[in-house]
Structure formats: C-alpha cells, structure tokens
TORKOL-4160 file (C-alpha; in steps of 0.2 Angstrom, whole numbers, padded with zeros to 4 digits, m for minus):
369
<pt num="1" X="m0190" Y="m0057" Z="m0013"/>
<pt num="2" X="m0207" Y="m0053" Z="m0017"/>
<pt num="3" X="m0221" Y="m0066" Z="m0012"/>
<pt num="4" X="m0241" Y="m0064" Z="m0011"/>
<pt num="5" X="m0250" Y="m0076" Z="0001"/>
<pt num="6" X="m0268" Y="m0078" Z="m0004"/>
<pt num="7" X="m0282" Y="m0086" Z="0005"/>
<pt num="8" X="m0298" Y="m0085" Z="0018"/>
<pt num="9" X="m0313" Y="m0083" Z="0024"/>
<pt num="10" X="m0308" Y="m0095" Z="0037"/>
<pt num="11" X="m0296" Y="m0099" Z="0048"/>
<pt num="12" X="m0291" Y="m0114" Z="0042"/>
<pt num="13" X="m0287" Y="m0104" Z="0024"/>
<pt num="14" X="m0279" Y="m0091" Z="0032"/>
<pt num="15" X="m0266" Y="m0096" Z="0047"/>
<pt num="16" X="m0259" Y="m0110" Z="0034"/>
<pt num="17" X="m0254" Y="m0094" Z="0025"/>
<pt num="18" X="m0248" Y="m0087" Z="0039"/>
<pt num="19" X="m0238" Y="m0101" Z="0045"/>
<pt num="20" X="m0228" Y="m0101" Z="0026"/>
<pt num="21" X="m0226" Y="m0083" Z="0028"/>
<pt num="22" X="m0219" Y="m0084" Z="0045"/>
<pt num="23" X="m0208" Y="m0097" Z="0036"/>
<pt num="24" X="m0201" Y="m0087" Z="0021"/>
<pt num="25" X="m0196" Y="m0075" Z="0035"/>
<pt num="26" X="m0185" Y="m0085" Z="0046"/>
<pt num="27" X="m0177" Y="m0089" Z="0031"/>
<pt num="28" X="m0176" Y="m0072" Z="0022"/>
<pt num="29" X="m0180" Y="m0057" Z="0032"/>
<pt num="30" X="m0181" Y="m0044" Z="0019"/>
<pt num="31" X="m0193" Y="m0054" Z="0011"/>
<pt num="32" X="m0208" Y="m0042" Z="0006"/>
<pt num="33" X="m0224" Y="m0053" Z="0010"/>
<pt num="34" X="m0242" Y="m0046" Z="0004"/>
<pt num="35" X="m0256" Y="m0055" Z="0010"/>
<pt num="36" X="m0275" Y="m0054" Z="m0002"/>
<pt num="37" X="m0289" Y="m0058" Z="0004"/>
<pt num="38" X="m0310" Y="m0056" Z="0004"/>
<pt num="39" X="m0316" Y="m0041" Z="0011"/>
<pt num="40" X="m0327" Y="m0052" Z="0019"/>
<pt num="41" X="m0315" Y="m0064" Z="0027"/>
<pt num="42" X="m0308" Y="m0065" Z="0045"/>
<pt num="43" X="m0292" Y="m0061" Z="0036"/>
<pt num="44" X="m0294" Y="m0043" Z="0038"/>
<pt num="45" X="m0293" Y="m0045" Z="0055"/>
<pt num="46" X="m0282" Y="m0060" Z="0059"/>
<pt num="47" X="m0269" Y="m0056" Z="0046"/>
<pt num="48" X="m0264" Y="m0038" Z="0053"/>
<pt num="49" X="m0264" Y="m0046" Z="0071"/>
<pt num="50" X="m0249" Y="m0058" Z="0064"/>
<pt num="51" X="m0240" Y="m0041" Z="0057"/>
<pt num="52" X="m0243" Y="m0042" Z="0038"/>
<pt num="53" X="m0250" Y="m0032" Z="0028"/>
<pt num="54" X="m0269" Y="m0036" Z="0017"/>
<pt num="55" X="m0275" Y="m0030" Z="0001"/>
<pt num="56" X="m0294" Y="m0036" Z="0000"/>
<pt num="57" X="m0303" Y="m0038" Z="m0017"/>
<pt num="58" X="m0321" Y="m0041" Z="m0017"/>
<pt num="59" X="m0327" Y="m0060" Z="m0022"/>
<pt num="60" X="m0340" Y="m0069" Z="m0017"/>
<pt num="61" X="m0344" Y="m0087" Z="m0020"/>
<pt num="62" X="m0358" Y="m0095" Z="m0029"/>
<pt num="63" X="m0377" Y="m0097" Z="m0025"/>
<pt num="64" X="m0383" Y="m0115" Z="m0030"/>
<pt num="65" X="m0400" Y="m0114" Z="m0024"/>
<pt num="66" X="m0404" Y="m0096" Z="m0031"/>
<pt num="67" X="m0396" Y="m0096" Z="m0047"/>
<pt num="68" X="m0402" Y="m0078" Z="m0051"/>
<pt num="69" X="m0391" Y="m0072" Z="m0036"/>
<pt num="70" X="m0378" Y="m0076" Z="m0046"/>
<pt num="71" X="m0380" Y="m0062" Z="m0059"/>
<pt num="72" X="m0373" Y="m0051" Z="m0040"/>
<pt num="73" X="m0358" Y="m0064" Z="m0038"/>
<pt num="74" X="m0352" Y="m0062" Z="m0056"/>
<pt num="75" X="m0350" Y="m0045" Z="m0056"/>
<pt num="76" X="m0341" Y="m0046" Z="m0040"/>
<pt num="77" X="m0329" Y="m0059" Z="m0049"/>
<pt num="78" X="m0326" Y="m0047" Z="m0061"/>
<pt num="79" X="m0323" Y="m0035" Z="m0049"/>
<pt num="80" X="m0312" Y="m0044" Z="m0039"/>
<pt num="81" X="m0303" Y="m0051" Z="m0057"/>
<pt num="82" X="m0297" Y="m0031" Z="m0059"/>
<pt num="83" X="m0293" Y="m0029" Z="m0042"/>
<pt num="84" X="m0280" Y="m0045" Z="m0043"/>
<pt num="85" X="m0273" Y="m0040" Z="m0058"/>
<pt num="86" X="m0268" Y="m0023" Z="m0051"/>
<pt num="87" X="m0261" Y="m0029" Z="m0035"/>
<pt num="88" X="m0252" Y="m0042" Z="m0044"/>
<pt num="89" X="m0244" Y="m0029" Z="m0057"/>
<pt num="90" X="m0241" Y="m0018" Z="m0046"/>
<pt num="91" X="m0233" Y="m0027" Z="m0032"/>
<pt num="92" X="m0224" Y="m0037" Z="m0046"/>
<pt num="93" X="m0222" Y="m0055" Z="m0033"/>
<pt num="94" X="m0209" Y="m0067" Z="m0036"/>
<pt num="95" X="m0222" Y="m0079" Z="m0033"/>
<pt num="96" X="m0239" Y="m0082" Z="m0028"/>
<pt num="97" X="m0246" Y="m0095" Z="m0015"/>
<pt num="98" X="m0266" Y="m0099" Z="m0014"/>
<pt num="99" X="m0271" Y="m0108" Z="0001"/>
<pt num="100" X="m0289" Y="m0110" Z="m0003"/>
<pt num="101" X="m0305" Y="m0097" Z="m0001"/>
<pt num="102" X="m0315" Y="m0087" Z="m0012"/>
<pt num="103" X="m0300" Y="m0072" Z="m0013"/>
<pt num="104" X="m0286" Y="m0085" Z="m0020"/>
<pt num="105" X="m0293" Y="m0090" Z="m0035"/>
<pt num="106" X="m0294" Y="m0072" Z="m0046"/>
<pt num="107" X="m0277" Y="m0071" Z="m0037"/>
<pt num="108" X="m0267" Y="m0085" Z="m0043"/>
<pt num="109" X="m0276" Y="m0085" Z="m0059"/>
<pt num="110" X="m0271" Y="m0067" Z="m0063"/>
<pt num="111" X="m0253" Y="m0071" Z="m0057"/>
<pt num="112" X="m0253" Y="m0086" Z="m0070"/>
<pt num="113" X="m0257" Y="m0074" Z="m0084"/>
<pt num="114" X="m0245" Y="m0061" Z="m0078"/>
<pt num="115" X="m0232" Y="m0076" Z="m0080"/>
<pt num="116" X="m0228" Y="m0078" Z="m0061"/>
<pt num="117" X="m0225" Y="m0095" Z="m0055"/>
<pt num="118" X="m0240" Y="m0100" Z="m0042"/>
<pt num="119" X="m0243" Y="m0114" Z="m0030"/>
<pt num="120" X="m0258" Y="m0120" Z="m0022"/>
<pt num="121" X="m0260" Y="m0126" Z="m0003"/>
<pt num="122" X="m0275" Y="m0140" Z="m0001"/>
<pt num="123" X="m0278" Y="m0143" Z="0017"/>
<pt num="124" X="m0292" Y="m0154" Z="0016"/>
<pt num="125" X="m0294" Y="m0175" Z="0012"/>
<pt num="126" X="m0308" Y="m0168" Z="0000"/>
<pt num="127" X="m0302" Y="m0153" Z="m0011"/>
<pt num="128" X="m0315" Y="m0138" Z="m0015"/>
<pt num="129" X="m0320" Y="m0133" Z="m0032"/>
<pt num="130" X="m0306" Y="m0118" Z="m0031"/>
<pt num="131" X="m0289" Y="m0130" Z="m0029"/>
<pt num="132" X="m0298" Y="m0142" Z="m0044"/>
<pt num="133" X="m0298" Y="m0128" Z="m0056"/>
<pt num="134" X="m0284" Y="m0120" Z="m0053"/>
<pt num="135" X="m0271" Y="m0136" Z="m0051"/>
<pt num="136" X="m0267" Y="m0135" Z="m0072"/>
<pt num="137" X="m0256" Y="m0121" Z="m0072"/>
<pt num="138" X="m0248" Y="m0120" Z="m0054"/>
<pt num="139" X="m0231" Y="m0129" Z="m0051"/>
<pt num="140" X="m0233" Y="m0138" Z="m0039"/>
<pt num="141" X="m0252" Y="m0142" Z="m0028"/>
<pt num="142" X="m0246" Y="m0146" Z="m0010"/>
<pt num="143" X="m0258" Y="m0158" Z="m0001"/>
<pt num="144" X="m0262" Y="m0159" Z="0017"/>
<pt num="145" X="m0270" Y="m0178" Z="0016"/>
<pt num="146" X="m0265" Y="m0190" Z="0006"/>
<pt num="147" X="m0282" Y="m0194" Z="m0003"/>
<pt num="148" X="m0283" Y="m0177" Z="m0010"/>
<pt num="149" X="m0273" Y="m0182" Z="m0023"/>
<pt num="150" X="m0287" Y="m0193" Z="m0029"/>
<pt num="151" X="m0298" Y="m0178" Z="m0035"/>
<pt num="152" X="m0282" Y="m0169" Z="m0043"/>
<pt num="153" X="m0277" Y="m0174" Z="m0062"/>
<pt num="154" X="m0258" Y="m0169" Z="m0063"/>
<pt num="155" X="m0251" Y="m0182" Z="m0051"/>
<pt num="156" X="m0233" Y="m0175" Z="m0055"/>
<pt num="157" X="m0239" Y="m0158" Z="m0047"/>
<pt num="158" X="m0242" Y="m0168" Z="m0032"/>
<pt num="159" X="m0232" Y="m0166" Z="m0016"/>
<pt num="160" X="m0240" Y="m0172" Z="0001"/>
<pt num="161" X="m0235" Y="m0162" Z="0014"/>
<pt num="162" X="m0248" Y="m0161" Z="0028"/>
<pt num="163" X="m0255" Y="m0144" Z="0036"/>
<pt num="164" X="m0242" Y="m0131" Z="0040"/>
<pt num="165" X="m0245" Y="m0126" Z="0057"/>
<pt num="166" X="m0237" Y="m0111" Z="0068"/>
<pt num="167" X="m0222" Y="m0114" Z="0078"/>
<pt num="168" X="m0229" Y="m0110" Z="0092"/>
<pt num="169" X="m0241" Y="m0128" Z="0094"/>
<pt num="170" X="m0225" Y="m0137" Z="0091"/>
<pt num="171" X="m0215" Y="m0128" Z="0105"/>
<pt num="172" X="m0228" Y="m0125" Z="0119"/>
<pt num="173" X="m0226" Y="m0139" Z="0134"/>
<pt num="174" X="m0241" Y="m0145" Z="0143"/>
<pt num="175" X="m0238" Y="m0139" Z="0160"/>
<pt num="176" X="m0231" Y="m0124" Z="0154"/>
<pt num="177" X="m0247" Y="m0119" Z="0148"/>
<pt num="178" X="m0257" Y="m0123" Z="0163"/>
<pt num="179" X="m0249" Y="m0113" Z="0173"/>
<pt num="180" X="m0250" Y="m0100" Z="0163"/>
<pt num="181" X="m0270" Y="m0102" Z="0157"/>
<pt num="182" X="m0271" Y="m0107" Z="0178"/>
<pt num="183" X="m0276" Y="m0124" Z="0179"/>
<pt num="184" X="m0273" Y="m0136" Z="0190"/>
<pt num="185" X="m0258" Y="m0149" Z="0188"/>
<pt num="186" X="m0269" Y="m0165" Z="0190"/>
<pt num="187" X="m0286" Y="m0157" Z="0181"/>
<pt num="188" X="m0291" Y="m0168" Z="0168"/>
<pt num="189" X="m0293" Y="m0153" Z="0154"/>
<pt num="190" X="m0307" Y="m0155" Z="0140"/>
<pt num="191" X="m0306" Y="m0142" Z="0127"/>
<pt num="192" X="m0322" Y="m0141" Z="0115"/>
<pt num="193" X="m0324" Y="m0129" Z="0100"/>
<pt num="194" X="m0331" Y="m0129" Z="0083"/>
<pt num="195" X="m0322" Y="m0116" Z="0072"/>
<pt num="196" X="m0322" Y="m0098" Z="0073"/>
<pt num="197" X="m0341" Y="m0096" Z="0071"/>
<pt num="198" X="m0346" Y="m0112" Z="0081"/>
<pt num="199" X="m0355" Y="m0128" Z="0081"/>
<pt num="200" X="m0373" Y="m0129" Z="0085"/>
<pt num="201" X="m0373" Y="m0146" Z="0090"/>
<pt num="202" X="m0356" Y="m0147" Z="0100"/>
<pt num="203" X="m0361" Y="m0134" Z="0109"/>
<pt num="204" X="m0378" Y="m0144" Z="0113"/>
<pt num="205" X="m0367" Y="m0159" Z="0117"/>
<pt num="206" X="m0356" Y="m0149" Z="0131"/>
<pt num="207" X="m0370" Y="m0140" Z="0138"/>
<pt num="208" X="m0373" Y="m0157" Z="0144"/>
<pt num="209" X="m0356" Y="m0160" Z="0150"/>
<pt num="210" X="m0358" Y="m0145" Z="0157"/>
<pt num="211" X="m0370" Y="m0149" Z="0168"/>
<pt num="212" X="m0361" Y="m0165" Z="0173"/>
<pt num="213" X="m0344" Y="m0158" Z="0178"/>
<pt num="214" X="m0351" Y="m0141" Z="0185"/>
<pt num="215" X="m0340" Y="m0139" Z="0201"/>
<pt num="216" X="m0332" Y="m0157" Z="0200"/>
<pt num="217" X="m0314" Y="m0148" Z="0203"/>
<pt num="218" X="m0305" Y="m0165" Z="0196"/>
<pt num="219" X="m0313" Y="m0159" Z="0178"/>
<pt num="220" X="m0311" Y="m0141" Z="0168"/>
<pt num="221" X="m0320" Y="m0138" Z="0152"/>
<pt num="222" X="m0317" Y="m0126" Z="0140"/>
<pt num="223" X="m0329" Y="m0121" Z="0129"/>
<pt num="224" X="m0326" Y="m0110" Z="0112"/>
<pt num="225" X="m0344" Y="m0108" Z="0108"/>
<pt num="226" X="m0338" Y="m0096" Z="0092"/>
<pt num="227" X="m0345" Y="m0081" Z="0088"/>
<pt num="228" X="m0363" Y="m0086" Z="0080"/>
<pt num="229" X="m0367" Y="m0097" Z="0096"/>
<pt num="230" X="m0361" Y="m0087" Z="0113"/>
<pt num="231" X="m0372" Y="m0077" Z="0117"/>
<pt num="232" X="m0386" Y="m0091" Z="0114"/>
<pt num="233" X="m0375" Y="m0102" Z="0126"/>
<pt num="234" X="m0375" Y="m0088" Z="0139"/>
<pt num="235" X="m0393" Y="m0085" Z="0138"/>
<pt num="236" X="m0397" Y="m0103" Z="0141"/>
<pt num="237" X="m0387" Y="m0106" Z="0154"/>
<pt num="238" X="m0394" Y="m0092" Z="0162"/>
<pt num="239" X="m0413" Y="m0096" Z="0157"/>
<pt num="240" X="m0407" Y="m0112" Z="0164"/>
<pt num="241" X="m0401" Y="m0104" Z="0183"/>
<pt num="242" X="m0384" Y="m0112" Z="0181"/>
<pt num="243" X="m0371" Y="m0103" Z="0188"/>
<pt num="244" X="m0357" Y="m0108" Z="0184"/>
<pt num="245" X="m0341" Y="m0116" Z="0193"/>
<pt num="246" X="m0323" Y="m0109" Z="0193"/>
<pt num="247" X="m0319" Y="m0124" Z="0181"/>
<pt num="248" X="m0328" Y="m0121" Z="0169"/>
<pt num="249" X="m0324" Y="m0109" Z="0154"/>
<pt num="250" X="m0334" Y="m0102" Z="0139"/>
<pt num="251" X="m0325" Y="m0091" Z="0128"/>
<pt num="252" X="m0335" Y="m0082" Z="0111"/>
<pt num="253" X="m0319" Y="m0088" Z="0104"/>
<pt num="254" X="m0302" Y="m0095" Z="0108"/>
<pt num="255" X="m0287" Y="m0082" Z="0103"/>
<pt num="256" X="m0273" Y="m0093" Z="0112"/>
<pt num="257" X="m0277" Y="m0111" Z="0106"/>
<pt num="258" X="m0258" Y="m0115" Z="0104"/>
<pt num="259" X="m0259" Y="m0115" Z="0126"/>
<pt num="260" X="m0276" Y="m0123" Z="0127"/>
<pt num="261" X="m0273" Y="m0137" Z="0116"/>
<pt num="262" X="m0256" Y="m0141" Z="0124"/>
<pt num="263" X="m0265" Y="m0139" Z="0141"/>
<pt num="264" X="m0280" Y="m0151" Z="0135"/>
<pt num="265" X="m0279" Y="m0168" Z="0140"/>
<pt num="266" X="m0292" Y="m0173" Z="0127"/>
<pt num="267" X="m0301" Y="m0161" Z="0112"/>
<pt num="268" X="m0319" Y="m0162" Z="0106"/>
<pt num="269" X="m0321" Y="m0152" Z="0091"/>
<pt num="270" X="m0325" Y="m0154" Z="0071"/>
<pt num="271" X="m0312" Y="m0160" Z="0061"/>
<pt num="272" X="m0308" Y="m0145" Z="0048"/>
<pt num="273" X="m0289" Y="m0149" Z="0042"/>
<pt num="274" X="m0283" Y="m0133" Z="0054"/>
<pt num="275" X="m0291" Y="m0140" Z="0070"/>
<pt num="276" X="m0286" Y="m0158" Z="0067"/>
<pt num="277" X="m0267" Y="m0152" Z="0061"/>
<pt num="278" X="m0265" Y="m0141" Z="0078"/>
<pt num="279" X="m0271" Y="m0154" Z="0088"/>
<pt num="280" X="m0262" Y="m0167" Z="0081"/>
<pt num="281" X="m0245" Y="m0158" Z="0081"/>
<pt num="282" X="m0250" Y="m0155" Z="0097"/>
<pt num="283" X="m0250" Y="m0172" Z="0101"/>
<pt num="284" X="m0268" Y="m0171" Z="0108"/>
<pt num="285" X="m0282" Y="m0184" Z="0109"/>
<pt num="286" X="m0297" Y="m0182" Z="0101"/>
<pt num="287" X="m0316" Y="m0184" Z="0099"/>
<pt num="288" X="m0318" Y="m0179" Z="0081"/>
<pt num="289" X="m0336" Y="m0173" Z="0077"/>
<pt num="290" X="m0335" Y="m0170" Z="0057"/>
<pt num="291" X="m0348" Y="m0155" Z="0052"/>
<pt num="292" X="m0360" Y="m0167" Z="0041"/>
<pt num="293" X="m0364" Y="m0151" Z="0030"/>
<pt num="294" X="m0346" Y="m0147" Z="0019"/>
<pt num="295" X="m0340" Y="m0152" Z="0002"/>
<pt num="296" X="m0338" Y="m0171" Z="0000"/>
<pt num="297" X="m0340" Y="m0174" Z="0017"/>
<pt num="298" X="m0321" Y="m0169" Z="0020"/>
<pt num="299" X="m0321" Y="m0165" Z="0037"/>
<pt num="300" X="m0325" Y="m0185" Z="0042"/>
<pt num="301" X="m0310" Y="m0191" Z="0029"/>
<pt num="302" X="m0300" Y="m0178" Z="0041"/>
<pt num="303" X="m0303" Y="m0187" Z="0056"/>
<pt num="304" X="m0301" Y="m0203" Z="0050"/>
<pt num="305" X="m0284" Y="m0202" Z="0044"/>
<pt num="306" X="m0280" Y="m0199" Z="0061"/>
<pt num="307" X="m0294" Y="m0210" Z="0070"/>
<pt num="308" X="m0286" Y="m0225" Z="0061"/>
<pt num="309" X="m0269" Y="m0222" Z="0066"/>
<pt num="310" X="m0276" Y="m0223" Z="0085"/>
<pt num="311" X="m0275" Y="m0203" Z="0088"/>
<pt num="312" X="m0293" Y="m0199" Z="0090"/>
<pt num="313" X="m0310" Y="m0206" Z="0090"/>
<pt num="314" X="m0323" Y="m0201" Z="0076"/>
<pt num="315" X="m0342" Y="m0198" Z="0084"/>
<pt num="316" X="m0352" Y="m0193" Z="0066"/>
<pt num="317" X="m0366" Y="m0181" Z="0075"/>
<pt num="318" X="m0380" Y="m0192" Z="0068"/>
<pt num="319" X="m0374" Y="m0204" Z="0080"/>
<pt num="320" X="m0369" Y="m0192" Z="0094"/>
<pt num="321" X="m0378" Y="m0193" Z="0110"/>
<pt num="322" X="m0376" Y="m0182" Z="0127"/>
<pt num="323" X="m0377" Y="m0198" Z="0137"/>
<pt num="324" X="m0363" Y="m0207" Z="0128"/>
<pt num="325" X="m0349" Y="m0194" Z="0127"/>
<pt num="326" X="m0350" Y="m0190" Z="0147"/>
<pt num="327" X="m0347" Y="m0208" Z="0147"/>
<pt num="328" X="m0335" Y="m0209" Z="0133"/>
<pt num="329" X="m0325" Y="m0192" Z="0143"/>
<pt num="330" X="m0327" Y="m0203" Z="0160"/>
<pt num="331" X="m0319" Y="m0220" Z="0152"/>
<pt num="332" X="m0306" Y="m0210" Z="0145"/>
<pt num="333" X="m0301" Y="m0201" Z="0161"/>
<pt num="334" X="m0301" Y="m0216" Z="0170"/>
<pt num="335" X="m0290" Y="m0225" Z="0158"/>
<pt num="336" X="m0272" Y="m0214" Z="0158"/>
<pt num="337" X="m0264" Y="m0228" Z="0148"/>
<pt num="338" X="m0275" Y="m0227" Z="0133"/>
<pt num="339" X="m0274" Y="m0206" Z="0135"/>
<pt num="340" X="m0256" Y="m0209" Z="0135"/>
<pt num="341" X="m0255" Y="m0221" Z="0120"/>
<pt num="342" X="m0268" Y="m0209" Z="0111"/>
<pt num="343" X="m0257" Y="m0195" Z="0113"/>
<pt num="344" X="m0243" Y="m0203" Z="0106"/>
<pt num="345" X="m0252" Y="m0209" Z="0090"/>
<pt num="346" X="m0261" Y="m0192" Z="0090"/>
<pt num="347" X="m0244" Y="m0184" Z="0088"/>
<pt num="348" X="m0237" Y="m0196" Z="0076"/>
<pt num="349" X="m0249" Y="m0190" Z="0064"/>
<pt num="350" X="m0244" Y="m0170" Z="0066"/>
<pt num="351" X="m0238" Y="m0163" Z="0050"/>
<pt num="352" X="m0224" Y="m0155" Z="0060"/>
<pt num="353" X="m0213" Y="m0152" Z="0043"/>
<pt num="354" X="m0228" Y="m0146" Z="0032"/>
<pt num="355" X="m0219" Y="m0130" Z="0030"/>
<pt num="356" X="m0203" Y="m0133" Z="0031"/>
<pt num="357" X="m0207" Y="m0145" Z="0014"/>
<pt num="358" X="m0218" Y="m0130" Z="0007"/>
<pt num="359" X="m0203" Y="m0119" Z="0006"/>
<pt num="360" X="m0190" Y="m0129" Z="0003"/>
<pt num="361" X="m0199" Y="m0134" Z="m0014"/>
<pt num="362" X="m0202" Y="m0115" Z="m0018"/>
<pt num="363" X="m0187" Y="m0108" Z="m0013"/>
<pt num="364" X="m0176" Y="m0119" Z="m0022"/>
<pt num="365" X="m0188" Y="m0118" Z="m0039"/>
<pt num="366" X="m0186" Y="m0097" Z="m0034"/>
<pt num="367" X="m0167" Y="m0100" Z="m0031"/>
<pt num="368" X="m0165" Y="m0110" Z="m0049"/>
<pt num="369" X="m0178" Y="m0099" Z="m0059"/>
C-alpha cells in the first residue's frame, strides 16, 4: 500500500496528517507513506521528527490586498502544479489524503486527474477556500465539526468524524505527567499558548497573570509564547525587572504538549481545531480565546461547540480583560467541583475515534477497490 498525506503550513494541518499516518501504520506496516508539503511550512521540520519522509513543492497562497503580487503566486502555482504531478506519477499512491494548507490542493488535484481516489480532512467549524474547491471530486470530505458540512455541496461525501489526534493525548495520565514535567501534586497548572507562532494578545493577558501568581507556590503557569512573540516576552519581563519564580515557565514553544496539557488543570489558548481537539481528548478545561483575524471567524464556532456542551468557557479578545481572567482563573481554582464537572464535559467532546473512522472508511473503499 502506497499512500501520500498532504497538508501544512501549520500545525494543525500537519499533525492530523500525522496522526492518520501513524494510523495506516498500526494497521499495515509495510504501508509506504509519503508526506508533501510547502517549502515553506513547519512540515519540513515537524514531519521528519515523526520519522516520514517529505517532498516539498513550492506554493504560495493568494495576496488579496496587492492583487499585482499575485502574478509571483501564480507562477509558483504552476510550479508547484508540476512538482505534484511528478511526485504523484512517480510515487504511484494508492490514494491520496489532503488535510488542508496551501501544498494539498495541486496535490489532490493532480492525484484526481491521475485517476487516484482522494480524500479531504476539514478540521475546522468554517472550511477554507482549499477543502470548498476541491470537495467535487474527492470521495469522501471528512469533517471535524459538524457545521462544516453547511459550507460543503455534496452532503453524501460527508462524514463527521471529529479531529484525529495522536495516541499519545489519549493515553497520557495527569499525575504521570507531573511528575515527569516536575510539578507539584496539588499545583493548580495553567497552561497558556496560541499556536506555534503565538498570540499577541494572550500573551499580553498572562504577562498579567504572571505578575499575579509570581512565586505563589499553589499556582504554576506555563506559558508558549510561540516563536514570533518570545523573545519580546523575555525582553519585557526583563525591562520590567521581574525575575521570575520557579513556578513559572515560558517556553518559545511547547514540543511535549501531550504531557502539559494532561498536566493542566485548566488551558487558556486560541481555539484553532488542533488545540481545541487535543485539549478536549485530553479531557482539559478551557478559556477559549478565538483569533478574531481567520476565515469566517472559525476559530469562535470551535470553541463553541465545546463551550456549549459545558467543556470550556469562550472570552472573545474584544471582551478580554487582564483583571477579569485572574479573577476568572482564581474562581475556578477555588471551585474543584465545576473544574471536575468541566473536565468531564471537556472530554466528552474529544474526538477520540476521528481516526480510527478516517481509516476504516478508506481502507475498506482501498480493500473493495
């Protein structure tokens, strides 16, 4: 069996891919998995680290506010529309799987033509302009919310599975983690982060909390200020002459998320699909702060297909203030029964058979031709 896995730019493109992968190969080791992606993605770099091999194809998405930018982008589309069809005739896939980003689309679309059967992965409650057009001639379009399949036409493609998500947030016990990350049994564990590159605002928001839980030994905060935003947060707090306690922990960004979320007794984050799936299966309660600035707003229809079950707790950052969530953090501590009851609906909500679903649904259409 012969399978390419395409998608990225982010992470929550790319470790859906990985988690399917990581599937297909429990279930058929010899499976041949090729994984294509942007040359500008963090797939070149997160994808070898889960020990699969990348082809990159050189894409880049459209300008909408300098249309004359766009002249770049289409020769790069046509570039990138030669590189699929090569790797796709001469890695011959038994079929193809786009999870989203700019790589999937010349991808799938050459596979189509090549007459391999495709499928598409949409993680979020809002699909992107990429899943829309490429739903007519995939077999099936595999959905992580629900209200996705409002924006798609061929509701007989349709099959809501949730986020696949990596074994290891479904197997990693909470005091298990502590012990190993090194914190305390009776901490109360708040773990912030928005997305690989960061949140401006977030990390505005915890720079507060910071401040208010610095060497208060009954709190530890971790902080993934991402990649754009560390060293700024570093500067400030130094500008700011706070040195900071032993419970507090800023990271650039956070490589072993499956220990600290299982560690966290309560998340503050954005609500990209990845970050609310891995929190949710991780049975983890949540302050949602959707990014105000993505397609459709989806990141707030995210949280609140969890916030409505009871899981989490949706703060729009128009409405955020420093004030109100160290108040909001000190209820919530004070209040173990409505962490606990949280937690449960939290987990409630995890997709924990998104993947199983996935491949059950390929392999069998791979199994019967």
């Amino acid at each position: 069996m012969k399978v390419i896995m395409t998608g990225g730019g982010t992470g929550g493109h790319i470790y859906p891919a990985v988690a399917i992968a990581d599937e297909i190969k429990k279930r058929n080791p010899d499976a041949q998995i090729l994984f294509v992606g942007a040359e500008r993605g963090l797939e070149k770099k997160l994808v070898p680290e889960r020990g699969y091999d990348i082809e990159l194809i050189t894409v880049a998405g459209f300008n909408r506010k300098n249309m004359l930018k766009n002249i770049d982008v289409v020769k790069k589309l046509m570039k990138g529309n030669k590189q699929a069809r090569q790797i796709v005739r001469d890695f011959q896939p038994d079929f193809v799987v786009g999870t989203g980003g700019y790589a999937s689309a010349p991808l799938v679309k050459m596979a189509q033509k090549e007459g391999v059967p495709t499928y598409i992965h949409e993680q979020n409650a809002v699909p992107g302009m990429t899943n829309k057009l490429l739903e007519k001639n995939v077999r099936k379009v595999f959905l992580g919310f629900a209200k996705a399949g409002e924006s798609f036409k061929y509701k007989d493609k349709q099959v809501v599975v949730g986020n696949p998500v990596r074994d290891e947030f479904m197997h990693t016990e909470k005091q298990e983690a502590r012990k190993e990350l090194g914190f305390g049994e009776n901490e109360f564990v708040i773990l912030a982060f928005g997305g690989s590159q960061g949140a401006g605002r977030i990390n505005k928001a915890m720079m507060s909390v910071i401040k208010e839980f610095n060497g208060d030994n009954d709190y530890r905060i971790c902080l993934g200020a991402g990649s754009y935003y560390y060293d700024a947060v570093c500067k400030q707090l130094k500008e700011e002459g706070l040195e900071t306690a032993d419970n507090i922990k800023i990271m650039e960004y956070i490589r072993d998320m499956a220990k600290y979320l299982a560690a966290a007794d309560l998340v503050i984050s954005r609500s990209g699909a990845l970050s609310v799936a891995e929190t949710t299966v991780s049975g983890t309660p949540a302050i949602f702060i959707p990014s105000p600035i993505v397609t459709g707003n989806h990141q707030y229809y995210n949280a609140l297909a969890v916030a409505e079950e009871g899981g989490a707790i949706v703060i729009e950052e128009a409405d955020l203030d420093n004030d109100d969530l160290i108040e909001k953090i000190r209820s919530l501590k004070t209040d173990p029964e409505a962490m606990a009851e949280m937690a449960a609906k939290s987990k409630a909500c995890g997709p924990v058979k998104a993947t199983e679903i996935i491949c059950d649904t390929i392999m069998g259409d791979y199994v019967n031709g």
